[in-house]
N, C-alpha and C positions, 0 to 999 in steps of 0.2 A: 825631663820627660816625666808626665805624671803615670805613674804605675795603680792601675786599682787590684783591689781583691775583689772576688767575685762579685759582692754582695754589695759591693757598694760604687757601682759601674755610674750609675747615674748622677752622684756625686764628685766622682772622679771625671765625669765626662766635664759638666758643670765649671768643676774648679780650672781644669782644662782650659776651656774658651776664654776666664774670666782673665789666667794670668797669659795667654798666648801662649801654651807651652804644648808639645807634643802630648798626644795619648796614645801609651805604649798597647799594642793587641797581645795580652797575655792569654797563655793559653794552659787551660784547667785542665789538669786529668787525676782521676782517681784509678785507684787496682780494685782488683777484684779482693782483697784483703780490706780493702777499705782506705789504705794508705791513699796521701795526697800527693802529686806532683804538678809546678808549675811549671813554665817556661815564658824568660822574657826575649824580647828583642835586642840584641846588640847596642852598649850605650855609651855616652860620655861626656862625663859632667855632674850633673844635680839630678838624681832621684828622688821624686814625691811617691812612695808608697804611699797609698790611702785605703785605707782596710777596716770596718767595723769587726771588732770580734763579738759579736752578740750571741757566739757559739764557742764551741770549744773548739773545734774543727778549724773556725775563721781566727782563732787565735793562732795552730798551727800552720796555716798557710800565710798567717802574717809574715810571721818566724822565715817560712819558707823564701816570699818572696823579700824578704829583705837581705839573705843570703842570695840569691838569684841575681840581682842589680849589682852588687860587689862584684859576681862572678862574672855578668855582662857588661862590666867596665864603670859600673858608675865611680865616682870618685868621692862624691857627698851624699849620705842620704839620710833626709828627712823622711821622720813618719808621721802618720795627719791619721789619727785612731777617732774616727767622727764620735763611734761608739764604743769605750771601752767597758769588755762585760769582765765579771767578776770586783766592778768598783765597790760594790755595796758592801762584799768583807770586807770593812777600811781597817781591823781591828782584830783579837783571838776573842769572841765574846763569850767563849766557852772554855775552859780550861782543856788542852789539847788540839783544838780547831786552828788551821793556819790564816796566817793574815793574807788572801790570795791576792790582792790589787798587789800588793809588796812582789807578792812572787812572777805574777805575770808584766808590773813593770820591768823589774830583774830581767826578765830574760828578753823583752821587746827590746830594752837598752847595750843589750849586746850587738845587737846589731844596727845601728844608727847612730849618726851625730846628735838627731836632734826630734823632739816629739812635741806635736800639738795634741791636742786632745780637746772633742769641745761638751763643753756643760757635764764634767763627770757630776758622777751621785755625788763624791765627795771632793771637794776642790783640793782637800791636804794630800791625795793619791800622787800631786806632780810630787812630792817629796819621796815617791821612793822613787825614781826614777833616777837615774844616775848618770845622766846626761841632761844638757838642758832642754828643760821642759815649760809649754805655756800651755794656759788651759784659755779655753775661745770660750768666751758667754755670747751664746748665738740666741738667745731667748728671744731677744727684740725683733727677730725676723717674723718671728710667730704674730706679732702685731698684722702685717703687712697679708694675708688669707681671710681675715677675719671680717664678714660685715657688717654695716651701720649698725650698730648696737644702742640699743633705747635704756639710757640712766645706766650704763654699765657697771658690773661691780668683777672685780679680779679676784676669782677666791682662790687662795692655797689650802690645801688638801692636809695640811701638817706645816708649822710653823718654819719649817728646815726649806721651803718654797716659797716663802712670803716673799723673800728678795725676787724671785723669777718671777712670780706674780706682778711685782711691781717692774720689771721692766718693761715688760710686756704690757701693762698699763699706758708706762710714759713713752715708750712706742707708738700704742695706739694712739694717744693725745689726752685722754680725758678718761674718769671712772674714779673707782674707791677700790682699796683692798683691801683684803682681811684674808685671818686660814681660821681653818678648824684646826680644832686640839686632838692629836692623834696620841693614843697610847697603845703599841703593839705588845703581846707575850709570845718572848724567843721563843717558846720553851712548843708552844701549841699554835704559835701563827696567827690568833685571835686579835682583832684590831678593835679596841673599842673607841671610837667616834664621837667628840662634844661640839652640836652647832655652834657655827659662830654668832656673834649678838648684832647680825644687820639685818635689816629689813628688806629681804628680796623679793615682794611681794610685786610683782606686775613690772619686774625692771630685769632686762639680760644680765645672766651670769655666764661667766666666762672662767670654767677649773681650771688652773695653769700649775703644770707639777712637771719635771724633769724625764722621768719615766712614768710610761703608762703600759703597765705587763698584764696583768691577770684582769684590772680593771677593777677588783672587788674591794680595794680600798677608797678608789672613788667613786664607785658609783654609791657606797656607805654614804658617802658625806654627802652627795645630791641627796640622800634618801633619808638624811638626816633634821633637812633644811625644817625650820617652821612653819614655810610660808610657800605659796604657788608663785617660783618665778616666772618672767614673757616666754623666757628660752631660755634653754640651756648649750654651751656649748663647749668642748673639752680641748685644750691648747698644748700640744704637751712637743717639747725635745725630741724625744726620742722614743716611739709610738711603736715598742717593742709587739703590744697586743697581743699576748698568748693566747691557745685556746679559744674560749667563747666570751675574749675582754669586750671586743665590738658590742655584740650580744648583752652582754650586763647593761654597756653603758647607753643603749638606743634601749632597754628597759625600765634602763633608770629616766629617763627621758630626754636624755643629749642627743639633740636636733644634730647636731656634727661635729666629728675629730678632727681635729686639725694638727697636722704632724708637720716635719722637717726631713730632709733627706738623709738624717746620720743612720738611722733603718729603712729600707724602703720598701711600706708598703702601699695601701691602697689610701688611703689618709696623707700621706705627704702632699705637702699644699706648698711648701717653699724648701729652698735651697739655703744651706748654711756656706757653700762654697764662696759668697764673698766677703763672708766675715773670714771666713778660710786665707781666702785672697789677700788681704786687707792687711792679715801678723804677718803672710812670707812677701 
């Protein structure tokens, strides 16, 4: 039975169809304190939790419902984390600060045999996990929403995305990649921006970065560029969008975002559930 958390119902529906498996109807309730509670259906067998924590909240109802499926009889359970948040602490970069992917792996792995995870920020996070863990690179589905593009070129936003860029490339079929040179300050949050050396003048570009949050590091590097490209269009994993990121990036002049369903917002154009599919 595949189990969703709230927030990721349309993926969980998705994955559903893809493997033939039931979709359990969980049902959400919050207190007047704020506290969460879930409840599942009667089970037995294999449970797919599938839960984005892109909150602090959906990390605790992860927790919840993967206690909930033991208690409703499962016997195995897998968790399929589309989107795990707090990955980008992969590390203590400040003397005192904790390493948080380590700590919120830690405690997902208490409760499961077994954890997918797809396109983290950082791919070495499967190593704190303490069960086995695979990480899903669903980049290339991002190719498949995308249209006819004239001389394409796949830019990465910071070199730590050039490999995503280029999936998404040999996805599409055809194009050139390159990133720009990103240099961020811990300290002040300032990102300063070096275009890259190709000539985007009258030819689609296509941003391709794994997270797209506040939007204001890429919409930098569009705004960076030398040259007037045909379009611009922005391809990203997991199309977090805080705030007024839309906003930056229809200013910065990206004709349209193209998301995935590990967050679901108004931008999701494809489904990662058959890459999903495909590891269970």
């Amino acid at each position: 039975m595949i189990v969703p958390g709230s927030s990721s119902q349309e993926v969980a529906t998705e994955l559903a169809a893809a493997l033939g498996e039931q979709l359990a109807e969980v049902e959400y309730r919050r207190f007047p304190d704020g506290e969460q509670l879930v409840q599942v259906p009667e089970l037995d067998g294999r449970a797919i939790v599938v839960a984005a924590t892109e909150t602090s909240d959906a990390h605790i109802q992860l927790l919840q419902l993967q206690d909930a499926v033991r208690e409703a009889g499962a016997t195995e359970v897998i968790t399929v984390i589309p989107y795990m948040g707090y990955a980008r602490q992969d590390e203590a970069f400040e003397t005192g600060q904790p390493v948080s992917a380590r700590a919120m792996a830690r405690a997902i792995s208490t409760g499961t045999d077994r954890v997918l995870t797809v396109c983290p920020h950082e791919p070495a996070i499967q190593e704190f996990f303490t069960v086995p863990t695979t990480v899903i690179d669903a980049a290339g589905r991002l190719a498949e929403p995308l249209p006819d593009l004239n001389d394409p070129i796949f830019l990465a936003p910071d070199q730590g995305a050039i490999d995503l860029a280029a999936t998404v490339r040999d996805a599409y079929g055809r194009g050139e990649t390159d990133a720009f040179e990103k240099h961020r300050d811990r300290e002040t949050g300032a990102v300063e921006i070096q275009p890259a050396n190709l000539d985007v003048a009258d030819r689609d570009l296509v941003v391709v970065d794994d997270i797209v949050a506040t939007g204001g590091t890429m919409s930098a590097a569009i705004g960076a560029l030398g040259a007037e490209p045909d379009r611009v269009f922005v391809a990203t994993v997991h199309p977090l969008l805080a705030d007024s990121a839309r906003t930056k990036l229809a200013n910065a002049g990206v004709k349209a975002v193209y998301g995935t369903d590990t967050i679901e917002r108004a931008v999701t154009a494809v489904s990662v559930a058959p890459a999903i599919a495909e590891e269970l």
